[in-house]
C-alpha positions as CSV (number, residue, x, y, z in Angstrom):
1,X,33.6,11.3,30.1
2,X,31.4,14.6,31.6
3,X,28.7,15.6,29.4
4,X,28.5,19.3,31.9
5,X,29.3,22.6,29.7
6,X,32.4,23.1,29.5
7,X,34.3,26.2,31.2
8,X,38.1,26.8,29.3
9,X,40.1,29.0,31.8
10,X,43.3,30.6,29.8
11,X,45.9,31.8,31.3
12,X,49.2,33.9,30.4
13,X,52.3,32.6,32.5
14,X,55.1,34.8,32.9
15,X,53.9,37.7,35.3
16,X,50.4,36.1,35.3
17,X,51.1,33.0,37.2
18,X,54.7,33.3,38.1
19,X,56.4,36.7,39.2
20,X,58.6,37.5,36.2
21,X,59.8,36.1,33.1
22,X,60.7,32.4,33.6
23,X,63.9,32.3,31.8
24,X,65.2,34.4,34.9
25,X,64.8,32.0,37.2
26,X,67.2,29.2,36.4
27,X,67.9,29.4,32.5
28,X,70.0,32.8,32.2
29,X,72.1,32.6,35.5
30,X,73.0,29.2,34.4
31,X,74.7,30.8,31.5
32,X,76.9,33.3,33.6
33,X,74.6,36.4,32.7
34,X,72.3,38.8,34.2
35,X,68.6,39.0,32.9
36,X,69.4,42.1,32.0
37,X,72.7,41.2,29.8
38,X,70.5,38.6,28.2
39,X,67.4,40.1,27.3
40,X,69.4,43.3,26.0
41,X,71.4,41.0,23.5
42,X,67.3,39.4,22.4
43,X,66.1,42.6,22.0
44,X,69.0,43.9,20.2
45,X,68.9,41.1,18.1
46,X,65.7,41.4,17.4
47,X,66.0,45.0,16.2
48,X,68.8,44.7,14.3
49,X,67.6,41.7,12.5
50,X,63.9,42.8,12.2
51,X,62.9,39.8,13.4
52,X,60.0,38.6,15.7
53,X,61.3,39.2,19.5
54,X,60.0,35.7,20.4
55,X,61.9,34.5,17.7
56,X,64.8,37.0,18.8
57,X,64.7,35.1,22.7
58,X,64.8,31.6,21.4
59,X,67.8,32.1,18.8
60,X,69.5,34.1,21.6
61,X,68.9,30.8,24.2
62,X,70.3,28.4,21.2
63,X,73.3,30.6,20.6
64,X,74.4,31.7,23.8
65,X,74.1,28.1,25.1
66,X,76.0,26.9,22.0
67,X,78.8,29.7,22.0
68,X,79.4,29.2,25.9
69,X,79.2,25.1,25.2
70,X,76.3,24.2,27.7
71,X,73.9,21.8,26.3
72,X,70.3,22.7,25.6
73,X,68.2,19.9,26.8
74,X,65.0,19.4,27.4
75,X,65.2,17.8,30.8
76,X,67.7,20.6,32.0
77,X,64.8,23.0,31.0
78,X,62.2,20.8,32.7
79,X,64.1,21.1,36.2
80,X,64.1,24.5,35.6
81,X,60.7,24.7,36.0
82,X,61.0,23.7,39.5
83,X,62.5,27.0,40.6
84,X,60.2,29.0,39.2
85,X,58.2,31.1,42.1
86,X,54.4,31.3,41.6
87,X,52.0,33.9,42.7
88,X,50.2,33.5,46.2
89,X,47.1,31.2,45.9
90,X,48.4,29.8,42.5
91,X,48.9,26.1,43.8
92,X,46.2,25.7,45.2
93,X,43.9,27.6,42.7
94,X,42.7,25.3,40.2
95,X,41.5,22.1,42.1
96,X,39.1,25.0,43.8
97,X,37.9,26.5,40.7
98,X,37.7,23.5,39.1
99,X,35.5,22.1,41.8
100,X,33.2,24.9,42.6
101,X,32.7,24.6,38.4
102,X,31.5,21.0,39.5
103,X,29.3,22.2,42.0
104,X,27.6,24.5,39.3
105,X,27.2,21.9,36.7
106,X,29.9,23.0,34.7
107,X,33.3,21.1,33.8
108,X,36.4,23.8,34.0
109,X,39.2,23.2,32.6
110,X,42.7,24.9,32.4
111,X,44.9,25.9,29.4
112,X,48.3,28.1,29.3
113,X,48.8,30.2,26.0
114,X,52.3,31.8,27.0
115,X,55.0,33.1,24.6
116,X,57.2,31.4,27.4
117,X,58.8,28.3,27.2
118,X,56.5,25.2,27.5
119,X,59.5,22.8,28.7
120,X,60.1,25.0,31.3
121,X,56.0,25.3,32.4
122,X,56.0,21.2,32.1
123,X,58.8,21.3,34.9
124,X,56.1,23.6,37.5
125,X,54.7,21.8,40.0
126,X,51.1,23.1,38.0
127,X,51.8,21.6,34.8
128,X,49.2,18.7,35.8
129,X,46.7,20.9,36.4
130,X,46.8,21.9,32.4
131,X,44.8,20.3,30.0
132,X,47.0,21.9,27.2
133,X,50.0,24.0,27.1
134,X,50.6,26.2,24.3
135,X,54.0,27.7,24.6
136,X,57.3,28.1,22.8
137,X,58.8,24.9,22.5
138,X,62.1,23.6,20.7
139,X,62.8,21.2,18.2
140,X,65.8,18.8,19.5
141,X,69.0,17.4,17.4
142,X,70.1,13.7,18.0
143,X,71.6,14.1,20.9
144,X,68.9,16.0,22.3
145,X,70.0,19.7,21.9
146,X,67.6,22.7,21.1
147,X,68.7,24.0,17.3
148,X,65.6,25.4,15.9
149,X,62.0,26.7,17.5
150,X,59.1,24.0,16.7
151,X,56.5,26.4,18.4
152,X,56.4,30.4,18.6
153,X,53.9,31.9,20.4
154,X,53.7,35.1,19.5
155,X,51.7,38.2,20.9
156,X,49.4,38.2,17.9
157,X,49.2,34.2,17.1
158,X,48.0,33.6,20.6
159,X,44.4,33.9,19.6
160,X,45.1,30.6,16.9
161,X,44.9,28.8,20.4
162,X,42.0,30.4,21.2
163,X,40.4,29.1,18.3
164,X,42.0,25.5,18.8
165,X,40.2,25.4,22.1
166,X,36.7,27.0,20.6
167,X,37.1,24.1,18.2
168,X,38.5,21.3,20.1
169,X,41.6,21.1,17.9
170,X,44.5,21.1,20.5
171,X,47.3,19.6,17.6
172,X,49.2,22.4,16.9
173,X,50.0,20.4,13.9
174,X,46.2,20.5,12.6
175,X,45.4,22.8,10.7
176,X,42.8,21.7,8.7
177,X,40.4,20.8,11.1
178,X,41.2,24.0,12.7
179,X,40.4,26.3,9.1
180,X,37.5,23.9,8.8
181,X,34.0,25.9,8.7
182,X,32.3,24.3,12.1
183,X,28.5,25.6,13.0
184,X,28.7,27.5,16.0
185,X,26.2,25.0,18.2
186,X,28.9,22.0,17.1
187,X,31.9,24.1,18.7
188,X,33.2,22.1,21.8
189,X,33.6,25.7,23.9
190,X,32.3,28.4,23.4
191,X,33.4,32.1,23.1
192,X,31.0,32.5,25.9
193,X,32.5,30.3,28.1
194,X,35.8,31.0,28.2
195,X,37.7,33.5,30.9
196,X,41.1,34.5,29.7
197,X,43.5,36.0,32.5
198,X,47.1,38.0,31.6
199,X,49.0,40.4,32.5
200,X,49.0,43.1,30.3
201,X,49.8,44.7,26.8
202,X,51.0,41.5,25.3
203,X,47.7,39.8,26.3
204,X,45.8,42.3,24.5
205,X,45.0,40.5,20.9
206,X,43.1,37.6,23.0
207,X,41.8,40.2,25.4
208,X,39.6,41.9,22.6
209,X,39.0,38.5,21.0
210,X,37.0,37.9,24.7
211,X,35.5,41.5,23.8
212,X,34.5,40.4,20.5
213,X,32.4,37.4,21.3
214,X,31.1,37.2,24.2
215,X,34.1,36.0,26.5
216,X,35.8,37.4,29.7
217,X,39.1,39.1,30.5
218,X,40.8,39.9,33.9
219,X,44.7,41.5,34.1
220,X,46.4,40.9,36.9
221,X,49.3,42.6,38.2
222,X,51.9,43.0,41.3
223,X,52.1,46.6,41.0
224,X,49.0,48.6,39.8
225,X,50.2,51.7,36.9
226,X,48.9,53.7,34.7
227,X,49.4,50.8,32.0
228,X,47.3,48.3,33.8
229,X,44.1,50.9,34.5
230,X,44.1,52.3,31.0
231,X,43.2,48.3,29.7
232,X,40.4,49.1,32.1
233,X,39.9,52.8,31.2
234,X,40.0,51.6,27.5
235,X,37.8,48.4,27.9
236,X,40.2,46.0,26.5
237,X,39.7,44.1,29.6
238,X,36.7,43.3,31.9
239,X,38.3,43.4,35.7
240,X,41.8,44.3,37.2
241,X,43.2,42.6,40.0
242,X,45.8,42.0,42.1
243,X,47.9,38.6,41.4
244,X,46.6,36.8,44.2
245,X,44.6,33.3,43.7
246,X,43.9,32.7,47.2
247,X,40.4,32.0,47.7
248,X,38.1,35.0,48.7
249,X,40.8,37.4,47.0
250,X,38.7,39.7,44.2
251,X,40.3,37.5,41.8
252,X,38.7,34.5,43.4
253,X,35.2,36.1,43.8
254,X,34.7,37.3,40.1
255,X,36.0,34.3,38.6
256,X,33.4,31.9,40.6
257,X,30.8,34.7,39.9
258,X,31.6,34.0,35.7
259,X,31.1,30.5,36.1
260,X,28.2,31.2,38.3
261,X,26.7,33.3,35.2
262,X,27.9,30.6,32.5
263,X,25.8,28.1,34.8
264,X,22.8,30.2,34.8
265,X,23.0,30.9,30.8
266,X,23.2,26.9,30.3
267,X,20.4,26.2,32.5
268,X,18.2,29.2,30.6
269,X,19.5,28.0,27.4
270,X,18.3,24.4,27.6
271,X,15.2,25.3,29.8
272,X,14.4,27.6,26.2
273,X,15.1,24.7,24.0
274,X,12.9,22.1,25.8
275,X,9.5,24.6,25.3
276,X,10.5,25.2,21.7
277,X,11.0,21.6,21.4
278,X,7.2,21.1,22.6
279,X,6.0,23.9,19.8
């Protein structure tokens, strides 16, 4: 096991790693529809029902699926995930971060916090690369259909995972280590070494949290607007770039530059502690 400092690298999915939502891909043609039949009859749902739109999305997959009489397994969803089309650079993106955070002395790793669908990201050729995956995931029936939602990852309860990997407590199912008061100094990563990387206004809850204590934040987008610059213009977010993770891309750059930083603040940090040691 590496005793380096530990780098966490969280990432969105849909429209931060892979060009649009991932249920387009494979999951809603399968059903006969268009995305935009299928995500009108969520958010409809949602509205009418008051309920929580990720919620509203996974009731709409069970139903659907269940009303046209296609089974909802996991493994279907899993090969799913193999059609789903990844941003430029995305592949190869994390065996190069992850080694030029080796070269600095620090150990990166990689976690997904995504309102998506985790069966579906376990399917991506990437999934390896993940040291957790926090994601919507269903609970399965005997005969291994999706009935009821064992995860939501909501807009807003993304930043419990933030906290899970400030703490060290990656069982969702934990809770009481994770509400337990921890010193800062015993915290397995933190605040100030973690990068968090989305896409936009649902990203913004963790985004701030970054803010808050000490963190970084970078959007990414295919098409810069308005909505992406004012995250900028407002400073709910760090650095803007273009969704491109090949290497030398801005993206690239900044995020080895962080590290770079993070490297230089652990070295300071423990040079500090050996002179007050010697007081």
């Amino acid at each position: 096991m590496s005793n380096l400092p530990i780098v966490a690298i969280m990432y969105d999915f849909d429209r931060t790693l892979c060009t649009k939502d991932m249920q387009d891909y494979s999951f809603i043609p399968s059903l006969g529809m268009t995305e935009s039949e299928f995500w009108q009859y969520s958010n409809s749902l949602g509205q009418r029902e008051h309920m929580d739109s990720i919620l509203a999305y996974m009731y709409a997959m069970v139903k659907i699926s269940k009303d046209k009489n296609i089974p909802l397994l996991r493994r279907n969803l899993a090969d799913m995930g193999k059609n789903v089309e990844l941003f430029k650079g995305v592949e190869g993106w994390f065996d190069r971060i992850t080694e030029f955070g080796r070269l600095c002395g620090m150990q990166v790793e990689h976690y997904v916090i995504s309102s998506g669908m985790k069966e579906i990201i376990e399917g991506t050729p990437i999934s390896k690369c993940f040291k957790s995956i926090f994601a919507c995931e269903f609970l399965y029936d005997e005969n291994g259909n999706g009935v009821w939602p064992k995860t939501d990852v909501n807009y807003t309860n993304k930043t419990q995972f933030v906290y899970r990997i400030n703490k060290g407590v990656l069982d969702v199912a934990n809770d009481n280590d994770l509400n337990r008061s921890m010193p800062d100094d015993s915290k397995r990563v933190p605040f100030c070494n973690m990068i968090y990387i989305g896409d936009g206004l649902s990203d913004v809850p963790c985004m701030k949290m970054m803010k808050a204590y000490g963190g970084y934040s970078i959007a990414v987008y295919q098409n810069k607007d308005s909505k992406v610059e004012d995250l900028l213009k407002r400073g709910r977010v760090d650095y803007i770039y273009p969704a491109d993770y090949s290497e030398n891309t801005g993206l690239d750059i900044t995020v080895k530059n962080i590290i770079r930083k993070m490297s230089i603040s652990e070295t300071l940090y423990d040079e500090y502690t050996k002179q007050k040691s010697l007081l």
